[in-house]
Structures are given as structure tokens and as C-alpha cells.
VOVO-320618 format. One line per field, with one value per atom (N, C-alpha, C): residue number from 1; residue in three letters; chain; atom name; x, y, z. Coordinates in steps of 0.001 Angstrom, whole numbers, plus 524288, in hexadecimal, padded with zeros to 5 digits. Example, Ala and Ser with C-alpha at 12.3 -4.5 7.8 and 13.67 -1.06 7.14 Angstrom:
BEGIN
k: [1;1;1;2;2;2]
r: [ALA;ALA;ALA;SER;SER;SER]
c: [A;A;A;A;A;A]
a: [N;CA;C;N;CA;C]
east: [83386;8300C;83390;83232;83566;83264]
north: [7E9C6;7EE6C;7F31C;7F736;7FBDC;8001E]
up: [81E78;81E78;81E78;81BA8;81BE4;81EBE]
//
This chain:
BEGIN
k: [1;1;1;2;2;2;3;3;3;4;4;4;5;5;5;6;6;6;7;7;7;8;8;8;9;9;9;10;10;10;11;11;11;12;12;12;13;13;13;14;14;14;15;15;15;16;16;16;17;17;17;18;18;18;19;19;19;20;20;20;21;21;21;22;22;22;23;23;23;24;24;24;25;25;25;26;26;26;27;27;27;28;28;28;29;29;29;30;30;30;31;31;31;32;32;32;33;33;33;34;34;34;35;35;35;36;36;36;37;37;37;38;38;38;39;39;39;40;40;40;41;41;41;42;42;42;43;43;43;44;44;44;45;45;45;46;46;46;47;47;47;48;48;48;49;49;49;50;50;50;51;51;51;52;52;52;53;53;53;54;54;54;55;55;55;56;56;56;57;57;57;58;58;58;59;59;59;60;60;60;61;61;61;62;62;62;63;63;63;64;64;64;65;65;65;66;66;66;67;67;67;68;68;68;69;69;69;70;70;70;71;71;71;72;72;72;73;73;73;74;74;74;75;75;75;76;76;76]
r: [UNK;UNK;UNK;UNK;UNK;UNK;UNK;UNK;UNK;UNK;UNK;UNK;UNK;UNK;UNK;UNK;UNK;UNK;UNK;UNK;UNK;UNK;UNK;UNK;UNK;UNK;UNK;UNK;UNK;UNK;UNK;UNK;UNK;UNK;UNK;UNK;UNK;UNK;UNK;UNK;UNK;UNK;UNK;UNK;UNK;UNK;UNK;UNK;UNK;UNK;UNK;UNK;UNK;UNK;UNK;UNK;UNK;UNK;UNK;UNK;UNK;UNK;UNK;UNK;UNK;UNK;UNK;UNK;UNK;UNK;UNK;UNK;UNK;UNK;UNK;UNK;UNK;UNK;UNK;UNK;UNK;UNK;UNK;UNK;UNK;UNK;UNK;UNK;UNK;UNK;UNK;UNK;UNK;UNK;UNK;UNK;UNK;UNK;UNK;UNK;UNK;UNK;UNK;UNK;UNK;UNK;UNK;UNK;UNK;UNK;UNK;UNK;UNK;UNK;UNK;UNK;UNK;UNK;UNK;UNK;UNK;UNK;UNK;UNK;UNK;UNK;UNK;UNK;UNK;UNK;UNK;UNK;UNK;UNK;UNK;UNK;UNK;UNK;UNK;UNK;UNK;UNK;UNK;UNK;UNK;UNK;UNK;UNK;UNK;UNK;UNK;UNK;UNK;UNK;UNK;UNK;UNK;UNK;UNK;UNK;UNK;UNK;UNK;UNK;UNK;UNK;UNK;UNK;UNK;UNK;UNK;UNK;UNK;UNK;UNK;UNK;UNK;UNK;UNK;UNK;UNK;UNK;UNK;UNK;UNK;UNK;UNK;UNK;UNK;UNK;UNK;UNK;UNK;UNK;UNK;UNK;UNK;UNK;UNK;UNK;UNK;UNK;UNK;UNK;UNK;UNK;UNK;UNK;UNK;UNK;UNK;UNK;UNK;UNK;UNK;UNK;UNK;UNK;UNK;UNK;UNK;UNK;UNK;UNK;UNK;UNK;UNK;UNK]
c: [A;A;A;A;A;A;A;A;A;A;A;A;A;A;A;A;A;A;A;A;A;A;A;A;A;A;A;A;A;A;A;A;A;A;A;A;A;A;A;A;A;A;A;A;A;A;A;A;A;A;A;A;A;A;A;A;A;A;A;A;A;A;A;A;A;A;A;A;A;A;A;A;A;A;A;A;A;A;A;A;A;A;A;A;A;A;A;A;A;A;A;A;A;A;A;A;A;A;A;A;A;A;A;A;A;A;A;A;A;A;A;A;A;A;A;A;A;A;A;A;A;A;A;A;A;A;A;A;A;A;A;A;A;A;A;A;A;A;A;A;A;A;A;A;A;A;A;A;A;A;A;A;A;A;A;A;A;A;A;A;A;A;A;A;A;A;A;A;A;A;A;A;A;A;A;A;A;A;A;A;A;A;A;A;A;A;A;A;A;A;A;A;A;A;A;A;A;A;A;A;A;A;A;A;A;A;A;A;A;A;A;A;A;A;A;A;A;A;A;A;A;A;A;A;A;A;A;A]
a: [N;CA;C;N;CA;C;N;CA;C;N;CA;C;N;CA;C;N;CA;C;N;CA;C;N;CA;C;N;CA;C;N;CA;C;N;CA;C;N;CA;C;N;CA;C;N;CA;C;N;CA;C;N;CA;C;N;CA;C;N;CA;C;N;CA;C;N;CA;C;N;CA;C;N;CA;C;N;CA;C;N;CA;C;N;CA;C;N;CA;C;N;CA;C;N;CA;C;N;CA;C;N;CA;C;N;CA;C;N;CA;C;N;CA;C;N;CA;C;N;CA;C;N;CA;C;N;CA;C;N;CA;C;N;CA;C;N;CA;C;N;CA;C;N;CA;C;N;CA;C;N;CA;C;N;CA;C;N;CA;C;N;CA;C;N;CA;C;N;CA;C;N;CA;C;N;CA;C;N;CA;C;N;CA;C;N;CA;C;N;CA;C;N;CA;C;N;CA;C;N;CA;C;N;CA;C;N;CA;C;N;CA;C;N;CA;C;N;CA;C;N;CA;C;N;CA;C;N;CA;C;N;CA;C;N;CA;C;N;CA;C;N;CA;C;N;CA;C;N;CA;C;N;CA;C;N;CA;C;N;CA;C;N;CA;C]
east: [80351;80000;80383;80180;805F7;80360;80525;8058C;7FF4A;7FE8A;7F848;7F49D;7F483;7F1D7;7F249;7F6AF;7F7EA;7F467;7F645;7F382;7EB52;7EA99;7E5D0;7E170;7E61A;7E4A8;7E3E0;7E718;7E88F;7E305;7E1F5;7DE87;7D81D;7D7DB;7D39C;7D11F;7D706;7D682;7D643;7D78B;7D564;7CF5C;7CCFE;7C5AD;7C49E;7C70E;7C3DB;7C179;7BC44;7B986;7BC6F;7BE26;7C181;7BE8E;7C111;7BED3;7BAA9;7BE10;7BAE2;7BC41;7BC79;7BF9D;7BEAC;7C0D0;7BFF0;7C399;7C2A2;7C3A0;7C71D;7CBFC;7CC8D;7CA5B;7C629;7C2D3;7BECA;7BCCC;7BB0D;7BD92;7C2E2;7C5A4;7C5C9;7C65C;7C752;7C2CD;7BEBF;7B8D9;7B8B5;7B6BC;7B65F;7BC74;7BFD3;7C440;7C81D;7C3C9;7C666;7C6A6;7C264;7C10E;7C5C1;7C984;7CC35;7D19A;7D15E;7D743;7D7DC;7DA48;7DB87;7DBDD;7DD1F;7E08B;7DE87;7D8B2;7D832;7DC64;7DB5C;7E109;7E479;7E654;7EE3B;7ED43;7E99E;7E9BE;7E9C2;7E47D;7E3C4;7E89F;7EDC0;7F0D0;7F4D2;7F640;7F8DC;7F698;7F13A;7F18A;7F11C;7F076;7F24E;7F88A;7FB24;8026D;80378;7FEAF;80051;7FEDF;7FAB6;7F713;7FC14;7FDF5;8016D;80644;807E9;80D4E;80CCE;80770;805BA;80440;8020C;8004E;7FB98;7F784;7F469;7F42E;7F538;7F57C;7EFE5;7ED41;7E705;7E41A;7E4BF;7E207;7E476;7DF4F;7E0AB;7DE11;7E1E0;7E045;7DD72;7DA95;7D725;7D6D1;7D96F;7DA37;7D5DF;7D4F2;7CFE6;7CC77;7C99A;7C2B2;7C2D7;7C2F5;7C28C;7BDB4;7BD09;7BAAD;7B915;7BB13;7BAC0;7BC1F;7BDBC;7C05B;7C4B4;7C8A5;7CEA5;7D021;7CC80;7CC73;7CF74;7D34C;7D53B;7D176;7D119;7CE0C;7D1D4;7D03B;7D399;7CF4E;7D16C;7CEE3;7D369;7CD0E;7D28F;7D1AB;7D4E7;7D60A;7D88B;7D834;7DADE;7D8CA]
north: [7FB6C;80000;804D8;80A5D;80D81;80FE8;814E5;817B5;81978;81BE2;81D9C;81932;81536;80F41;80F1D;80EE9;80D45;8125D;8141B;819FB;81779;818D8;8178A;813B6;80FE4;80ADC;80972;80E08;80E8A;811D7;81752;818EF;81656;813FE;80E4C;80A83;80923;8070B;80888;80E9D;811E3;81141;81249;812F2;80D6E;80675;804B5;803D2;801B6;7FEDE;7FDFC;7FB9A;7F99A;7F41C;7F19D;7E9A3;7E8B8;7E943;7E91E;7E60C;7E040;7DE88;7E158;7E1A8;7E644;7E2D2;7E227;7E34D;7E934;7E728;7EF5F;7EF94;7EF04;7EEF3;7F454;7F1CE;7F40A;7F776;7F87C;7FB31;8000B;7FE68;803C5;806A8;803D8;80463;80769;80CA2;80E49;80E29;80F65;8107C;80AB6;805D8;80111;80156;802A8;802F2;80476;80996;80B2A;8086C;804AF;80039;7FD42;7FCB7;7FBB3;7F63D;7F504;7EFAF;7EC6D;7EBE8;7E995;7E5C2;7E206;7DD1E;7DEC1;7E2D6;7E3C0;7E719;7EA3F;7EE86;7EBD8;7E719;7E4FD;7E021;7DFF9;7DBE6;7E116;7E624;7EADC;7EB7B;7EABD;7EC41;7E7F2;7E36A;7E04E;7E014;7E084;7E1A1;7E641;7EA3C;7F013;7EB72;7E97C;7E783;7E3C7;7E06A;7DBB9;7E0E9;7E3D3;7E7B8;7EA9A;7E9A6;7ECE8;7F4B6;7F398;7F99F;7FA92;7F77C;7F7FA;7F548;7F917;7F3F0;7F34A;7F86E;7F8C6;7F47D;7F239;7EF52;7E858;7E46F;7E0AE;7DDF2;7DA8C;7D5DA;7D222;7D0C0;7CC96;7C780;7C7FC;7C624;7C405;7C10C;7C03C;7BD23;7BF25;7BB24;7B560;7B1F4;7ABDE;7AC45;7A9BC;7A98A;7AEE1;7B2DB;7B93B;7B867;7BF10;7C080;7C372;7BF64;7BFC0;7C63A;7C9F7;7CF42;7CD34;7D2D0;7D39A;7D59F;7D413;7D7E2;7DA54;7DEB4;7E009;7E438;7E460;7E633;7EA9A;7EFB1;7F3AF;7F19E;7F1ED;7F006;7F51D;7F93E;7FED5;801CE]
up: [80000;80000;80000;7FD43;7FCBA;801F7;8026B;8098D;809E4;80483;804EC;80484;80306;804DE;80A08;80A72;811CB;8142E;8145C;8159C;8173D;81162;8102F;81335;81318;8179D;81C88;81F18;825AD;82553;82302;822CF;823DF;81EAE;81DCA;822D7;8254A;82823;82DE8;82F39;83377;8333F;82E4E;82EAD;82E77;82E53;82FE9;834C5;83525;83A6F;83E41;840F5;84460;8456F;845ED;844FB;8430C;83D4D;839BC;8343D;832DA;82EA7;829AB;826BD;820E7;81DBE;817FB;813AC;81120;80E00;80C0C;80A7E;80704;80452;80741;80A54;81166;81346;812EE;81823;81473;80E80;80A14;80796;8093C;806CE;801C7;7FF87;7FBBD;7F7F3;7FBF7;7F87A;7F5BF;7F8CF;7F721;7F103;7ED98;7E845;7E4D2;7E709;7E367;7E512;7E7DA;7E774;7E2C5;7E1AC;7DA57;7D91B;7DF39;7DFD1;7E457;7E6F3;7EC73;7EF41;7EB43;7EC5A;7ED66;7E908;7EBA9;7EF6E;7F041;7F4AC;7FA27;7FA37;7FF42;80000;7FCF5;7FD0B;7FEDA;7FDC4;7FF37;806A2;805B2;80AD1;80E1C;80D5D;8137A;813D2;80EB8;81093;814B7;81343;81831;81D72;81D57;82128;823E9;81FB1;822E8;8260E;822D6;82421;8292E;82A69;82F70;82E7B;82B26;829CB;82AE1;82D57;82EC0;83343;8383F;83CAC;83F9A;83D6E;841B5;83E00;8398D;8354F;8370F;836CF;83910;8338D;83072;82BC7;82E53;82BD0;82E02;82930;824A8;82008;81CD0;81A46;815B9;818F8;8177A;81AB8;81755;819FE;817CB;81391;8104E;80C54;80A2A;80A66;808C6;80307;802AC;7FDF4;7FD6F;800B1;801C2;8025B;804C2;80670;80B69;80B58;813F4;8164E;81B36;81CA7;82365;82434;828BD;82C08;83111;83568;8390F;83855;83BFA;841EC;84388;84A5F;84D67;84A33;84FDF;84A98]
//
């Protein structure tokens, strides 16, 4: 992710719910549409996610019989 993604994301992820599992799909709502790329974006952001760039954000990983979406939960 470049700095204004990262940026974007910490942001994103200040306004979610608090225990609350989400989809980016979910966490980006209107502005999910103009990602060019869902796949490489949501494969960009669990590397921030594994790197620890989101530490208030908790992975909860794909729902068993889903549609191989992350899903993650703010916890602070």
C-alpha cells in the first residue's frame, strides 16, 4: 500500500463499529467501487495487516464455506 492507502486505512478503520467482523468491502463502503483491483488491494492489505500496521484491527480470516473475503474486527 503506498502512504496515502495506509493513511486512508487507519482512517477507515478509526470509523469502524468496535466488535464488529467486516469485510473491506464493508470497512470501505462507497469508496470500495473505485479500487481497480479488489484482489490485489485486499492481498496489499492483509501484508500491512500481517506487518502490524494495523494493531487496533483483529483478522479473523475467511468464513468456512464463504467467498474467500478477510474479514477483520476493530478491538480499540
Amino acid at each position: 500500500m503506498n502512504p496515502q492507502e495506509l493513511k486512508d486505512a487507519k482512517k477507515l478503520i478509526s470509523a469502524m463499529p468496535l466488535n464488529q467482523v467486516m469485510e473491506l468491502k464493508d470497512i470501505y463502503g462507497a469508496s470500495w467501487s473505485s479500487i481497480s483491483s479488489p484482489t490485489t488491494f485486499g492481498k496489499k492489505f492483509k501484508a500491512e495487516y500481517d506487518n502490524g500496521s494495523f494493531p487496533n484491527l483483529n483478522s479473523h480470516g475467511v468464513k468456512i464455506n464463504g467467498n474467500n473475503h478477510q474479514r477483520y474486527e476493530r478491538i480499540s
